[in-house]
C-alpha positions, -999 to 999 in steps of 0.1 A, spaced: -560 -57 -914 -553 -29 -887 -587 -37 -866 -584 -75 -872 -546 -76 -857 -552 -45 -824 -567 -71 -801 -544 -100 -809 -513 -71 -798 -535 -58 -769 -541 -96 -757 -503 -103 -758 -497 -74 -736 -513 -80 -712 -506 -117 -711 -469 -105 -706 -480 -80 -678 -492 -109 -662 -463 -133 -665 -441 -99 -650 -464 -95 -623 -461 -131 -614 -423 -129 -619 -423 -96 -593 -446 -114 -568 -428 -148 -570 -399 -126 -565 -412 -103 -536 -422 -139 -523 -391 -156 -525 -371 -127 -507 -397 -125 -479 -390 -161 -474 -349 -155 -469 -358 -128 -447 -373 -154 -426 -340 -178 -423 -327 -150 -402 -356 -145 -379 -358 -184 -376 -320 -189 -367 -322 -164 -340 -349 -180 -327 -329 -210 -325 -291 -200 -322 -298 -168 -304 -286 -134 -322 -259 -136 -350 -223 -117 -353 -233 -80 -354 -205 -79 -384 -223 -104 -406 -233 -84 -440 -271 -90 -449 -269 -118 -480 -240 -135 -457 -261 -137 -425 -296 -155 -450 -268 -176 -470 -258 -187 -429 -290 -185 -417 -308 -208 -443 -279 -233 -438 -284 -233 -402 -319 -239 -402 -318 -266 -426 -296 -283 -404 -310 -281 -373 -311 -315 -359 -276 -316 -370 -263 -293 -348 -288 -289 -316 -287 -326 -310 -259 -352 -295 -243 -377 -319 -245 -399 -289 -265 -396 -263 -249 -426 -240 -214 -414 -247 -185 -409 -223 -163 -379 -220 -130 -379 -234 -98 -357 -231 -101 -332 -262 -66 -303 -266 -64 -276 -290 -29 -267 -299 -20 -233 -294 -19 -216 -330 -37 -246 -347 -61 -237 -376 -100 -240 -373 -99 -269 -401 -78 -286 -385 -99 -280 -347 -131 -291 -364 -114 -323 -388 -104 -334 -354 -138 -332 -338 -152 -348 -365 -130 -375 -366 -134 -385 -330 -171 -386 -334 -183 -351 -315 -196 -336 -341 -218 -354 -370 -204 -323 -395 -177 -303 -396 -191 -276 -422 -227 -270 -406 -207 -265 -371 -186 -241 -394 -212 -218 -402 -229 -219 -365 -193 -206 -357 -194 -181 -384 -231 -169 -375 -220 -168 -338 -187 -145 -347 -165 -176 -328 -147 -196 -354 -113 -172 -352 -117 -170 -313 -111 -211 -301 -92 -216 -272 -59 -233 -267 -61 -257 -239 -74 -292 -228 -113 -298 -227 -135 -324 -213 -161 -330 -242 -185 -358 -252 -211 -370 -280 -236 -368 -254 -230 -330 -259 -246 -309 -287 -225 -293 -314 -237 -259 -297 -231 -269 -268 -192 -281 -277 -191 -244 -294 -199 -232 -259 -171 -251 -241 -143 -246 -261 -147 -210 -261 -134 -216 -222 -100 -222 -219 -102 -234 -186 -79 -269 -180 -97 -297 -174 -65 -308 -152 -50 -289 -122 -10 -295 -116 -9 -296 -81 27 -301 -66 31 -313 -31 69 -302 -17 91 -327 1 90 -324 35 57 -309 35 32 -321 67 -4 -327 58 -13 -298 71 11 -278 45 -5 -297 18 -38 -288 30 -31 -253 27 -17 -250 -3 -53 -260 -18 -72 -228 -19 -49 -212 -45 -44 -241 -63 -76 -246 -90 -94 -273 -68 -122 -272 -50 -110 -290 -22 -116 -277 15 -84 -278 35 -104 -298 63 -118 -320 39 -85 -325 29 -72 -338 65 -102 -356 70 -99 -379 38 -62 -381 47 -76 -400 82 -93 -422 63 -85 -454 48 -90 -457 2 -97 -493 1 -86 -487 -41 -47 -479 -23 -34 -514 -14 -6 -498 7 -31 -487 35 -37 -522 45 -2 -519 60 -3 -493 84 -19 -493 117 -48 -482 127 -51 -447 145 -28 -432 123 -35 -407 94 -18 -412 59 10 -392 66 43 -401 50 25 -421 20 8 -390 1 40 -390 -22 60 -354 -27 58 -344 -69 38 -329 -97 4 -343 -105 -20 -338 -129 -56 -341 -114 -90 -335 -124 -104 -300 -116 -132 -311 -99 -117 -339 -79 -129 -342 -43 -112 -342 -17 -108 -383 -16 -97 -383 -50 -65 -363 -49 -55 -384 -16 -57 -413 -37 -38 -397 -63 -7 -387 -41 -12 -426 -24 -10 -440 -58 22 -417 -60 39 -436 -31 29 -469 -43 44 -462 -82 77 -451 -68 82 -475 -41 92 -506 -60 91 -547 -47 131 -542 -44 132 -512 -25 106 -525 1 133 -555 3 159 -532 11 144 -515 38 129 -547 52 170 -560 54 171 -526 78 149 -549 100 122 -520 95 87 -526 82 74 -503 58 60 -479 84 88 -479 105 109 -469 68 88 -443 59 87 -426 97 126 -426 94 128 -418 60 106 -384 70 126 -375 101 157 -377 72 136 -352 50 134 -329 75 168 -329 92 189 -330 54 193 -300 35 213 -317 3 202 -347 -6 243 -361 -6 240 -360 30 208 -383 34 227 -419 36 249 -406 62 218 -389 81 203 -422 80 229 -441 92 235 -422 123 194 -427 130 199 -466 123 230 -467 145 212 -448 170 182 -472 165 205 -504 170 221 -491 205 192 -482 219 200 -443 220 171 -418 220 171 -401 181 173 -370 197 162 -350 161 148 -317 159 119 -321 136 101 -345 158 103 -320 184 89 -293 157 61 -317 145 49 -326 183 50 -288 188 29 -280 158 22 -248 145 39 -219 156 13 -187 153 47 -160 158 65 -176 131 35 -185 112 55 -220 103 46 -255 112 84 -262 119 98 -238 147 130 -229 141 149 -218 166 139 -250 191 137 -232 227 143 -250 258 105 -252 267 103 -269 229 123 -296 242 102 -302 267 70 -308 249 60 -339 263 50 -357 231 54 -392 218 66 -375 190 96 -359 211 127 -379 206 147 -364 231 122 -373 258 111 -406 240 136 -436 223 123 -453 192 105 -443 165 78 -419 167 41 -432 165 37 -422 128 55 -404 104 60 -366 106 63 -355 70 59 -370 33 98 -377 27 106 -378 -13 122 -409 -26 158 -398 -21 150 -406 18 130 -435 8 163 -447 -6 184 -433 21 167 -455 47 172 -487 21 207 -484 17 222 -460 41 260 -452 41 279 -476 64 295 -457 92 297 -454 129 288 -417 133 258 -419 163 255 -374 163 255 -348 134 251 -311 136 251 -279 110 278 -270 93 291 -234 109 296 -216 70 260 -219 60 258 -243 34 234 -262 48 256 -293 49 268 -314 85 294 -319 101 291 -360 118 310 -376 142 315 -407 164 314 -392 199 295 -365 220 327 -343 231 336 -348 193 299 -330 188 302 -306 215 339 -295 201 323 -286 167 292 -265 179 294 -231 163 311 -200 178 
């Protein structure tokens, strides 16, 4: 019995070493194959999180590979950009429910784990982003890690000349020139209706409208004039343009007035009653006499570094310049500052008086003193 049952024993041994062997290769095989994920998505993602643990970075890794296509190639090749904000202190699920649901991404969990195996998915950026289908999942990873706003605000002050506007462009975000800024504002948009009604020769100054705006970081030049024209255009309504035709004053004559009434008022009150000495002045056939076109004919003043000298000297009054007032009756050729709608509206409906001179207030306040008569003026001229 004993030599008839040895080799059957012997025979199952070894038939069991076998199926272990097999086991320990299969397994040796199986773990050099998750080794590879790893090599593979670095290959294709580039280098994972250096605090990814080893199982984490295969689990990620085999994931990744698998979906590939998924996340290295556009949902839509022929799409547009559209306007895409993360909230400040909004969650990832929510960031990446959103992206899925307007189409940017085809998955929201495979673009999880590229953020997890990139170290990214707690470090999205509040702010607004210009994004498309056209883009890659990757590459939408890569541009929300940049916070930078797709949208400048870019404020342009009552009063201000084109020159002022032009210089406050180098700090403000845009790549914009200040000479390519005056240059587009000599040209003539053919998208802004309004510059069919000025005359030719003249720049746009006056119509590129004082106020906030939000405008595309990489606008040119052309662009952000036809921004602040569009601007004008939204604020000056079909009922005030028939107000300050009844002036008898077409809309460039309005706007040249209404930006001598910027310059010369200090609080906004006053403006009706600045205007109505101009109209008066303008009806009688009286010079307008006003400082600011003497300023803007004199230009910039390199001691004061300002564009609006202030003290006027007696050699300033002599500049001989259409622009001058004192020397020259009428209007000016053009305007000489972007006037705010306040003097827009000043010049519509102006306060009805008789006053034909106005002066500074002696305590400081910035407010005038008007009357009807010159020795009434000269009596209230300041110790």
């Amino acid at each position: 019995m004993t030599r008839r049952n040895a080799p059957r024993s012997t025979g199952g041994f070894l038939i069991g070493l076998v199926f272990i062997l097999a086991a320990c290769a299969g397994l040796v095989l199986s773990f050099n194959l998750a080794l590879d994920f790893p090599a593979q998505a670095a290959s294709i993602y580039g280098p994972p999180a250096s605090g990814l643990g080893l199982w984490q970075k295969i689990r990620l890794s085999y994931f990744l590979v698998m979906d590939k296509s998924q996340l290295t190639s556009p949902v839509d090749p022929a799409a547009a950009s559209v306007k895409f904000t993360i909230e400040s202190g909004e969650s990832t699920d929510s960031i990446l429910a959103r992206l899925e649901t307007a189409g940017l991404i085809p998955d929201a969990a495979s673009f999880r784990a590229y953020l997890i195996y990139k170290g990214i998915d707690t470090h999205l950026q509040a702010g607004d982003y210009e994004l498309s289908a056209r883009l890659s999942p990757v590459e939408i990873a890569g541009r929300i890690q940049d916070a930078t706003r797709a949208e400048i605000a870019f404020g342009v002050l009552p009063g201000w000349r084109l020159e002022e506007i032009a210089l406050s462009l180098p700090s403000s975000g845009l790549a914009i020139t200040p000479e390519e800024f005056i240059a587009a504002a000599n040209s003539r948009p053919g998208q802004a209706a309004i510059t069919a009604e000025l005359p030719y020769g003249v720049s746009l100054e006056g119509f590129l409208f004082p106020g906030l705006y939000s405008v595309p970081r990489a606008a040119g030049a052309s662009e952000l004039v036809l921004i602040l024209l569009h601007g004008f255009e939204g604020q000056v309504t079909t009922s005030l343009r028939s107000q300050l035709e009844a002036q008898g004053l077409s809309l460039h004559e309005a706007v040249i007035l209404a930006s001598i009434v910027e310059r010369e008022a200090v609080l906004n009150d006053e403006k009706p009653m600045i205007a109505s000495v101009f109209l008066n002045r303008l009806r009688m056939g009286m010079k307008l006499d006003a400082d600011p076109t003497v300023q803007y004919a004199v230009g910039f003043n390199p001691g004061l570094n300002t564009w609006w000298s202030n003290p006027l000297t007696f050699e300033h009054l002599q500049t001989d310049s259409p622009y001058n007032t004192y020397l020259y009756a009428g209007l000016p050729p053009s305007p000489i500052a972007n006037p705010d709608l306040a003097s827009l509206q000043a010049v519509a409906s102006p306060a009805s008086t008789d006053f034909l001179y106005f002066r500074a207030a002696c305590d400081g306040s910035g407010a005038h003193v008007f009357s009807y008569t010159l020795e009434e003026h000269n009596a209230r001229s300041c110790p």
